[in-house]
C-alpha positions as CSV (number, residue, x, y, z in Angstrom):
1,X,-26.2,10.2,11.5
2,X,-23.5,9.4,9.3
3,X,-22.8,6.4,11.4
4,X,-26.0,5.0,11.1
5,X,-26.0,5.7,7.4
6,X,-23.1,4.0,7.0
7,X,-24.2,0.6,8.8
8,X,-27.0,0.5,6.3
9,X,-24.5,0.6,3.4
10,X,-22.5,-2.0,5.2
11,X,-25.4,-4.5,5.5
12,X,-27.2,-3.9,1.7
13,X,-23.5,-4.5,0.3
14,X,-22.9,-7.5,2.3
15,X,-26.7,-9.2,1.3
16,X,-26.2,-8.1,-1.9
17,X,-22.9,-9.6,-2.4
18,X,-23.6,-13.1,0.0
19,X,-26.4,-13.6,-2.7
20,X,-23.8,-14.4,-5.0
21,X,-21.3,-16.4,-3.2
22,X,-23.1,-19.9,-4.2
23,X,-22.2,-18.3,-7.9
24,X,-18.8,-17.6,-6.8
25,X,-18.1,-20.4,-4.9
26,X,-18.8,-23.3,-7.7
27,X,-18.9,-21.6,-11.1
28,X,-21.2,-23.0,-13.1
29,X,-20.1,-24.7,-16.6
30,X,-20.9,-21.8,-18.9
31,X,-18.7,-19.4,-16.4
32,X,-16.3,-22.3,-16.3
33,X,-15.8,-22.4,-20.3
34,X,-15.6,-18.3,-20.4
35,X,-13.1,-18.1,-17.9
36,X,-13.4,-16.7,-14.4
37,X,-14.4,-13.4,-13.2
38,X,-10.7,-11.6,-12.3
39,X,-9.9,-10.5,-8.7
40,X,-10.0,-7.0,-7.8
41,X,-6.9,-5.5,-8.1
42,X,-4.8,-3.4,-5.2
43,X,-5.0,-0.2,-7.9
44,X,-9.2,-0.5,-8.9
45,X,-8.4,2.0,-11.5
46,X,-6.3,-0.8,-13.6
47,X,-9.6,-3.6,-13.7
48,X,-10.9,-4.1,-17.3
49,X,-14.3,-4.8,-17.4
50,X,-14.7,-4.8,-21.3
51,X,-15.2,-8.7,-21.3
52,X,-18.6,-8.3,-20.2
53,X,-19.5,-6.9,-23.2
54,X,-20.0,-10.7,-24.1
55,X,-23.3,-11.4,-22.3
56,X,-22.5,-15.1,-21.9
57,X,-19.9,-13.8,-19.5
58,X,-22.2,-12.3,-16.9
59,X,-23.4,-14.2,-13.6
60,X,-22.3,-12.1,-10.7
61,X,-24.8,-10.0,-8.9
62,X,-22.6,-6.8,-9.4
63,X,-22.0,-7.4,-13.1
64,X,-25.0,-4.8,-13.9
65,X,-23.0,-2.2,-12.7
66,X,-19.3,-3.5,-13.6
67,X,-20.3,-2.9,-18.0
68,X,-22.4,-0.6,-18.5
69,X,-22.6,0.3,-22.3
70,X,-23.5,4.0,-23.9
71,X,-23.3,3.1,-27.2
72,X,-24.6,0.4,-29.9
73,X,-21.4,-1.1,-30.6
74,X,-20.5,-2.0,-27.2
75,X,-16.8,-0.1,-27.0
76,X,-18.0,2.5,-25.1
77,X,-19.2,2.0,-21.8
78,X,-19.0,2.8,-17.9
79,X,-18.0,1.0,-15.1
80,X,-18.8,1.2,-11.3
81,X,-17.3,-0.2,-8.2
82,X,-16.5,0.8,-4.7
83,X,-15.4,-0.9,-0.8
84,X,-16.6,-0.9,2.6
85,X,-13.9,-1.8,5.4
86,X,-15.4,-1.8,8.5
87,X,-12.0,-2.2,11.3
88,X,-11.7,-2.6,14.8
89,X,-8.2,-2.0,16.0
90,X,-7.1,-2.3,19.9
91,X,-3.8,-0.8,20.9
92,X,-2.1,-1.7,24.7
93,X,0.5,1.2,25.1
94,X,1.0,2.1,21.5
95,X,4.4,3.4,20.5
96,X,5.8,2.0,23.7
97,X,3.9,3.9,26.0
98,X,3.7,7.4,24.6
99,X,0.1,7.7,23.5
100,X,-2.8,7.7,25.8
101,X,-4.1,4.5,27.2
102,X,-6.9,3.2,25.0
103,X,-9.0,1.0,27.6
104,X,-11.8,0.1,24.5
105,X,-10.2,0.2,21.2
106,X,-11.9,1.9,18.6
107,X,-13.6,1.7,14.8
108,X,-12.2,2.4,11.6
109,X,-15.1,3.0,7.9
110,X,-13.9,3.3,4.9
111,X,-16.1,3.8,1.9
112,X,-14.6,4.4,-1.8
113,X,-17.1,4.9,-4.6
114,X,-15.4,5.0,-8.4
115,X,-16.9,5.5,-11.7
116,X,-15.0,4.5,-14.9
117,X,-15.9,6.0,-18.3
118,X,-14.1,4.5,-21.6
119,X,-14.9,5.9,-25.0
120,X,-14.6,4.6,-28.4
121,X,-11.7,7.8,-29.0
122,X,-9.5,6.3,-26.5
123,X,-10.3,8.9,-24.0
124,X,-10.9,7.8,-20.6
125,X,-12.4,9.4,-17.4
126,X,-12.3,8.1,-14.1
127,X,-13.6,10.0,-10.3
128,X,-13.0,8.0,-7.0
129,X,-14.4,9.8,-4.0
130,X,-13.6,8.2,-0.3
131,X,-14.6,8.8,3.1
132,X,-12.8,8.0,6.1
133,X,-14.2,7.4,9.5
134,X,-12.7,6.8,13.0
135,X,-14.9,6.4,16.3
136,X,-14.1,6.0,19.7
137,X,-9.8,6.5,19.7
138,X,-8.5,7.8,22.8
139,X,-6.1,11.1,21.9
140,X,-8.6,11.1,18.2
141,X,-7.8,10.6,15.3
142,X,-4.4,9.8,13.7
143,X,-3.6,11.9,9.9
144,X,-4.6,8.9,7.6
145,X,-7.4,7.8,10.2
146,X,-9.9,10.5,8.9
147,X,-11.5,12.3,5.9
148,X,-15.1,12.5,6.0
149,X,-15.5,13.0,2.3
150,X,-13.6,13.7,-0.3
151,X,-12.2,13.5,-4.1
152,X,-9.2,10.4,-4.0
153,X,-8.8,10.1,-7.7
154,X,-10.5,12.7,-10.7
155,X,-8.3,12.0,-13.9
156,X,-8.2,12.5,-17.9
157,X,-6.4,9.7,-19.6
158,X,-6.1,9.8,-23.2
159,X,-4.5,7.0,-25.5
160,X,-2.9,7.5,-28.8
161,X,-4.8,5.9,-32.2
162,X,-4.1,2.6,-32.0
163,X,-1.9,1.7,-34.8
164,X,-0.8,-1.7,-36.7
165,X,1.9,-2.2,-33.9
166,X,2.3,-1.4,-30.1
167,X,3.6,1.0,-28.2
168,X,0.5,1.9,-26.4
169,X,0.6,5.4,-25.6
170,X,-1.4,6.7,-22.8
171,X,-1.3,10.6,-21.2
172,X,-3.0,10.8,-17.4
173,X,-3.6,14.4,-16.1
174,X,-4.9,15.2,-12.7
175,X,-5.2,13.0,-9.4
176,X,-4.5,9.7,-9.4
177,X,-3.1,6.4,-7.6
178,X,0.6,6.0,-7.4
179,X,1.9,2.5,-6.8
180,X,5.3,1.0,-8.2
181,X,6.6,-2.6,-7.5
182,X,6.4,-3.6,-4.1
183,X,5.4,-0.9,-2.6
184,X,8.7,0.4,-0.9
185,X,8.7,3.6,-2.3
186,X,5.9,5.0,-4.0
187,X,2.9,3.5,-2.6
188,X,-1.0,4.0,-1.8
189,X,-1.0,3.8,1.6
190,X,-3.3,0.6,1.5
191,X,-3.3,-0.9,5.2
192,X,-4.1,2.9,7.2
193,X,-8.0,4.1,7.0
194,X,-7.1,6.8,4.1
195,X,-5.0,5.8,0.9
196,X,-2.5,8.1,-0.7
197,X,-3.1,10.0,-3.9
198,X,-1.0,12.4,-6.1
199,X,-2.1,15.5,-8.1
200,X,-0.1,14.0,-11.3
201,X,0.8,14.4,-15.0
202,X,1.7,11.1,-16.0
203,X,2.5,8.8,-19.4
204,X,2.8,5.9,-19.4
205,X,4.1,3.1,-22.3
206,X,3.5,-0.3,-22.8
207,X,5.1,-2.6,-25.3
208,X,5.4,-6.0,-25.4
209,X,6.5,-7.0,-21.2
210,X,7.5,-3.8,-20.8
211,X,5.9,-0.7,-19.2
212,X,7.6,2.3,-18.3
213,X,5.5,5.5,-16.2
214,X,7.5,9.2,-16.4
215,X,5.9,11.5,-13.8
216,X,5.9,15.0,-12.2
217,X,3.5,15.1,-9.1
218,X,2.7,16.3,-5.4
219,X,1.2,14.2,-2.8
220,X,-2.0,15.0,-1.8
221,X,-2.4,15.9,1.8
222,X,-5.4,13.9,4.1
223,X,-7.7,16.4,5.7
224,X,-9.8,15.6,8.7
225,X,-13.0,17.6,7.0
226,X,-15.4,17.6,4.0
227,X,-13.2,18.3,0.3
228,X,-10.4,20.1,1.9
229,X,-7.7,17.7,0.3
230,X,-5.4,19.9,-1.3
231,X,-1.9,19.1,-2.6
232,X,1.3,19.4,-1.0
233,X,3.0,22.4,-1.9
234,X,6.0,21.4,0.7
235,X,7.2,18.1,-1.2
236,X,7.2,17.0,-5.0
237,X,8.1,13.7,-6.6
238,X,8.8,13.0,-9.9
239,X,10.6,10.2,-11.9
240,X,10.7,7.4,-14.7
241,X,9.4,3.8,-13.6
242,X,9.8,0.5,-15.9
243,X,8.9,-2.7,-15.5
244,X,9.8,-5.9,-17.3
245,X,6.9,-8.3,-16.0
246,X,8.4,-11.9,-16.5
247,X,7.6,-15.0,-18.5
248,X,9.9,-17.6,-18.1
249,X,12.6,-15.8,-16.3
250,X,12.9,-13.1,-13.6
251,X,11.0,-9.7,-13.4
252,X,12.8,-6.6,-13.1
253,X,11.9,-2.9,-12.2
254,X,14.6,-0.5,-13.0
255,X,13.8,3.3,-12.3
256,X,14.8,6.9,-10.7
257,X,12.9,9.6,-8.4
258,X,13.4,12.8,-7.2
259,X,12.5,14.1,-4.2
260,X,11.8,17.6,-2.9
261,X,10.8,18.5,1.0
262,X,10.8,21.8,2.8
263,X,12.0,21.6,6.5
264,X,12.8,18.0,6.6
265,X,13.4,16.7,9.7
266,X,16.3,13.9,10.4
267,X,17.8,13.1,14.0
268,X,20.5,15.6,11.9
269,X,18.3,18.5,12.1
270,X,15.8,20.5,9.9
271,X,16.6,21.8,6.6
272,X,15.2,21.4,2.6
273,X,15.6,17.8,1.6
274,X,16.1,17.3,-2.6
275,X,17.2,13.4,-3.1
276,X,17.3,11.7,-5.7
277,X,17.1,7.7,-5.8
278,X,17.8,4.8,-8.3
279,X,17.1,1.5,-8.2
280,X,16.8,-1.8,-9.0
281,X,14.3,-4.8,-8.2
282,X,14.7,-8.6,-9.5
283,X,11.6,-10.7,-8.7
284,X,11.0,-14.3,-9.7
285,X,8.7,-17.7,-8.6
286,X,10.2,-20.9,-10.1
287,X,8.8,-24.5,-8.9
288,X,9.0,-24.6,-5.2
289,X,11.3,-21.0,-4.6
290,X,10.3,-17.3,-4.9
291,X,12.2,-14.4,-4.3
292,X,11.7,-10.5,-4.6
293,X,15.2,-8.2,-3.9
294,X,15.6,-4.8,-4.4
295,X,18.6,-2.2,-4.4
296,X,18.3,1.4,-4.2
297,X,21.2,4.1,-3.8
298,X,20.3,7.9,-2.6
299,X,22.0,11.1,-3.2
300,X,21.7,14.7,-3.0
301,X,21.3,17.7,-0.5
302,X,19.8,18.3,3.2
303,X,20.6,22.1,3.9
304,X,24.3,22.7,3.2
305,X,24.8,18.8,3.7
306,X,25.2,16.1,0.8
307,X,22.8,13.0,0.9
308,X,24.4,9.4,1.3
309,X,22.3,6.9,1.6
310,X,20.8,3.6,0.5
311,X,18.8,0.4,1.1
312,X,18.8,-3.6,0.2
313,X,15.9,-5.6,0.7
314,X,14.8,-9.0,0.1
315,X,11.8,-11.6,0.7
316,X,12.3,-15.2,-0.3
317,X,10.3,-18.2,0.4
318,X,10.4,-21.7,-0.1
319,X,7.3,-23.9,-0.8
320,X,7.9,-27.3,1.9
321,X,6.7,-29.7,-1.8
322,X,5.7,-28.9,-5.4
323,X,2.5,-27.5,-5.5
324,X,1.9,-27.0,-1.4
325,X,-0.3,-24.8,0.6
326,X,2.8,-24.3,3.0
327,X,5.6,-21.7,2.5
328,X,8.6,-21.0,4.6
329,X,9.7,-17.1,4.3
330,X,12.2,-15.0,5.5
331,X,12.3,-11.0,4.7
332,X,15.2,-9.0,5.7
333,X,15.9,-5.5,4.8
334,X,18.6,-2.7,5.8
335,X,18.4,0.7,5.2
336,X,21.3,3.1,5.6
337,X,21.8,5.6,8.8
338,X,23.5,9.2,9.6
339,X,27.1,7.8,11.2
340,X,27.6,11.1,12.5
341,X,25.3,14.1,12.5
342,X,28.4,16.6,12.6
343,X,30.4,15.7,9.5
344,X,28.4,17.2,7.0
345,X,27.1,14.2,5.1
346,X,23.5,13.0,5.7
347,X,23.2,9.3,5.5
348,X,19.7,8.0,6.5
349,X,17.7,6.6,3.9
350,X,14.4,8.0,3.0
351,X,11.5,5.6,1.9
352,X,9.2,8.4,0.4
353,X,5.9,7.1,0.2
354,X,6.0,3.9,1.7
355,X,2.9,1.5,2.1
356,X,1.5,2.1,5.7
357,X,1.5,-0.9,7.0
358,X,5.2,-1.6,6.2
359,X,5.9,-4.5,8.8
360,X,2.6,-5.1,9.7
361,X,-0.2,-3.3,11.5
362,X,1.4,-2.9,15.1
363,X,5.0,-2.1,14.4
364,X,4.9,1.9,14.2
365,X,8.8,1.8,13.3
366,X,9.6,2.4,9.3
367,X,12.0,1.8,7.0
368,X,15.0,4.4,8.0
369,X,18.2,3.5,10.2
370,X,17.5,0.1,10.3
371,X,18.0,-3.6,10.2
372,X,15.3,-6.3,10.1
373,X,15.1,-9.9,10.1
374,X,11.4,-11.0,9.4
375,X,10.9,-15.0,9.2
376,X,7.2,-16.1,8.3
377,X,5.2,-19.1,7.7
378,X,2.1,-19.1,5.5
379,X,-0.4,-21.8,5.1
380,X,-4.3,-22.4,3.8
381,X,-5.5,-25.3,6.6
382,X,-8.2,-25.6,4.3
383,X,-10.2,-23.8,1.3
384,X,-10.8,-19.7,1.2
385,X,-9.0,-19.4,4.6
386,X,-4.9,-18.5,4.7
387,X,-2.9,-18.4,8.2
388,X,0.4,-15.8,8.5
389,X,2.9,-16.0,11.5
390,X,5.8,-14.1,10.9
391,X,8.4,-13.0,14.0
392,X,10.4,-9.7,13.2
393,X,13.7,-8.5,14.4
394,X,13.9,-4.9,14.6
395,X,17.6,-3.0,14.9
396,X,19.3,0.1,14.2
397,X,21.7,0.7,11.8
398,X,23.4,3.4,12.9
399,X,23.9,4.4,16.5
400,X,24.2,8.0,16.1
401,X,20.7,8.1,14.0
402,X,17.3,7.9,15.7
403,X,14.1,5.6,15.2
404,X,11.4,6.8,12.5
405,X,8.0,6.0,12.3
406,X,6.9,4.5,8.6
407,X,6.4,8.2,7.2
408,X,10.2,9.1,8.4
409,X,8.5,11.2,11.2
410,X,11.5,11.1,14.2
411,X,10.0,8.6,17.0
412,X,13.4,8.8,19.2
413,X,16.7,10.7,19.3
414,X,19.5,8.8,19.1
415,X,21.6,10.8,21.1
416,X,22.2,9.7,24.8
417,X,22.5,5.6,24.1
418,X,24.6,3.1,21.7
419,X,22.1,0.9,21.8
420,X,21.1,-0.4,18.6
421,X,18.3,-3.1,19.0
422,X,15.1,-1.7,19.4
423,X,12.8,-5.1,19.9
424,X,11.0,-8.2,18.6
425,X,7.6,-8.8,17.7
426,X,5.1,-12.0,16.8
427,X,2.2,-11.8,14.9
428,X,-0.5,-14.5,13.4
429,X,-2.6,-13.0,10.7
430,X,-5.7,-15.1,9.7
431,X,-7.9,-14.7,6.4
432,X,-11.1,-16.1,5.2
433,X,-11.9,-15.4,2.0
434,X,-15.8,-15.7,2.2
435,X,-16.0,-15.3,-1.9
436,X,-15.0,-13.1,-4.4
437,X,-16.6,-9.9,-2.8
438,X,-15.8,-10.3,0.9
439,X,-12.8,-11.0,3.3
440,X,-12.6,-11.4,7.2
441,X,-9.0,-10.5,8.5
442,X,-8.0,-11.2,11.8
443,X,-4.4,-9.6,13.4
444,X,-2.7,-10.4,16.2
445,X,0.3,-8.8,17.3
446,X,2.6,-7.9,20.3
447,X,6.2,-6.1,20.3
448,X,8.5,-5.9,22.9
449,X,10.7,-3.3,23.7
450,X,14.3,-4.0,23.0
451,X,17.9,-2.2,25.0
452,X,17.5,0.9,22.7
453,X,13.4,2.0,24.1
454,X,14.4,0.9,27.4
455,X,17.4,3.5,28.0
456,X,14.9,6.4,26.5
457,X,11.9,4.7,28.2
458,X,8.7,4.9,27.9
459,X,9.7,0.9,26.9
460,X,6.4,-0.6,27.3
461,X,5.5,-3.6,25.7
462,X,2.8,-3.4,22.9
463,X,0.0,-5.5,22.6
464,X,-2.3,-5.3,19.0
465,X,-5.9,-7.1,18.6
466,X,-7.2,-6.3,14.9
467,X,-10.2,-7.9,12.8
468,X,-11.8,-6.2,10.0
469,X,-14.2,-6.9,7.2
470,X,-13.9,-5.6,3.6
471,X,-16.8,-5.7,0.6
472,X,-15.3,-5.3,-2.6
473,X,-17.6,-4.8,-6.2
């Protein structure tokens, strides 16, 4: 039933928002002299509507439902939006063999629903509520595969009287989206079925380019069943983020977190984790060059042993001519490992709350113990459609650590080998961008096992087959 349901939402949302594609695709000239509609933003929570208070704005279908106003004036009003993601994801001998065979492949729903409330008072409230769906998976369903329905995001936001001069001043209570920079660290979980949320007191404060978020939180856990979410009494995070958002020169994040976990478990052992980290990320796009680095050390406690550890990562890319559709990338990334699980120090690096899909769909290794090497090439053949190959090099850092998955869940032992390269994996990734409400995705993916999986075996190699289809409003 809630299959069925669910293909019905599917196909009204995709009519209703292919009857404005024509719109989309050649704005008319009124549209054209007010400006564009904006895109929909990773974090749906930061999209200001208030511009369609101007009714020589509107034009999309969905506009009805994006300003809604409750009072005379016009500062007052609600917004609505939501997604669909229907995904079809094949796996041949995922994580090298150790899961059951999936002959079939299987389906992937999710459906978020939001509602955005802005007062003249500068108080805000906004609910999200998701479901996640997965059907057909040999072995079921994996943690962020499923939650049948639940509360993602209920918050209070309220914004200090604005004044003659800035800082804004805002104060968020209650669960919310966390998601700073590029995503290496704090994250919302975007490519899995289920995003991440926190149960969160936050403030944040803008002036000028500047922002800078201070927050005490715990992660909220992804339940299987019907508003069972609860939040992680187990782990905490909690820190000071600020961003300088560029205009002629570089951007630059600066910040610190803290970290708590109970029974932690490295290729060290298992013991109560506290780190805290501190780091710093320059980003910057100048004529035909881009590049995006970050730096981050780690200290702190694991049991009766200190925390070492830290992490340098980097993504440049070079457009082949001014102005091209063509870029040239390379990505590569190391992240410190434990050099030896006896002398009292821990030294893998811990990547918190990483985005899911860290290096890409298929690759179920993350960002602890290792060493990558990630060259790409990106390219739009032709209008609304983009085409990704990338090739990554995956290796350990330290011999006497293991191999995590993306969560820092321990996939292998290091113990019994020296082997440090774990394998190699190309992928093409293509995009068509129907209009502003819909994208096609297409993956395909295949990693093969390097020295280190084949001396713990199962070393199978991995095929991936992906496509999915996303409605946004």
């Amino acid at each position: 039933m809630v299959n069925r349901r669910a293909r019905w939402v599917v196909w009204l949302l995709v009519v209703f928002a292919m009857s404005g594609a024509g719109a989309t695709a050649q704005e008319s000239p009124e549209a054209t002299a007010t400006g564009a509609k904006p895109d929909y933003k990773l974090l749906r929570d930061e999209e200001d509507w208030s511009f369609l208070s101007d009714p020589g704005r509107k034009g999309d279908p969905f506009d009805a439902v994006k300003f809604v106003p409750i009072a005379s004036h016009g500062k007052s009003f609600l917004s609505f939006g939501g997604e669909v993601r229907y995904q079809y994801e094949r796996f041949a001998n995922e994580q090298w063999g150790m899961e059951p065979i999936d002959d079939d492949g299987y389906l992937l729903q999710r459906y978020m629903l939001h509602a955005d409330l802005h007062t003249d008072r500068g108080l805000r409230l906004f609910a999200q509520v998701k479901s996640g769906i997965e059907a057909g998976r040999t072995g079921g369903p994996r943690p962020p595969d499923e939650d049948r329905l639940d509360l993602h995001q209920a918050y209070v936001e309220l914004q200090a009287a604005a004044g003659s001069s800035p800082p804004r001043i805002r104060l968020r209570v209650g669960r919310q989206e966390l998601n700073f920079g590029s995503g290496r660290l704090v994250s919302v979980r975007e490519g899995p079925n289920v995003r991440q949320s926190f149960d969160a007191v936050r403030a944040i404060v803008a002036q000028d380019r500047w922002r800078a978020d201070a927050f005490v939180s715990r992660p909220v856990t992804t339940m299987p069943a019907s508003f069972d979410d609860q939040y992680d009494r187990g782990r905490a995070l909690w820190g000071v983020y600020a961003t300088r958002t560029p205009q002629a020169g570089p951007g630059i994040d600066v910040y610190y977190l803290g970290y708590e976990r109970r029974n932690a478990r490295f290729d060290q052992g298992v013991a109560d984790e506290r780190r805290h980290s501190v780091g710093v990320r320059v980003w910057h796009a100048a004529d035909a060059f881009d590049v995006n680095t970050e730096a981050i050390a780690q200290w702190g406690a694991f049991g009766e042993s200190r925390i070492r550890a830290w992490s340098l990562a980097s993504d440049t890319g070079y457009r082949l001519q001014q102005g091209s559709n063509m870029r040239v990338g390379v990505r590569a990334d190391i992240t410190s490992g434990d050099r030896d699980r006896t002398d009292g120090t821990l030294g893998t690096f811990n990547p918190l709350f990483p985005k899911g899909a860290y290096f890409g769909l298929i690759a179920p290794t993350g960002p602890l113990n290792h060493i990558d090497i990630h060259p790409s090439l990106a390219f739009t053949p032709r209008r609304a459609w983009t085409v990704s190959t990338s090739w990554l090099f995956f290796w350990r850092t330290q011999s006497d650590d293991g191999l995590y998955g993306v969560p820092g869940n321990l996939l292998r032992s290091g113990e019994g080998t020296q082997e440090r390269f774990i394998g190699h994996s190309p992928g093409v990734e293509v995009i068509w961008q129907a209009n502003r409400h819909i994208a096609v995705t297409a993956d395909v993916a295949r990693f093969s096992a390097g020295a280190f999986l084949h001396e713990l075996s199962p070393a199978r190699q991995i095929t991936y087959v992906a496509t999915w289809t996303t409605v946004k409003f």
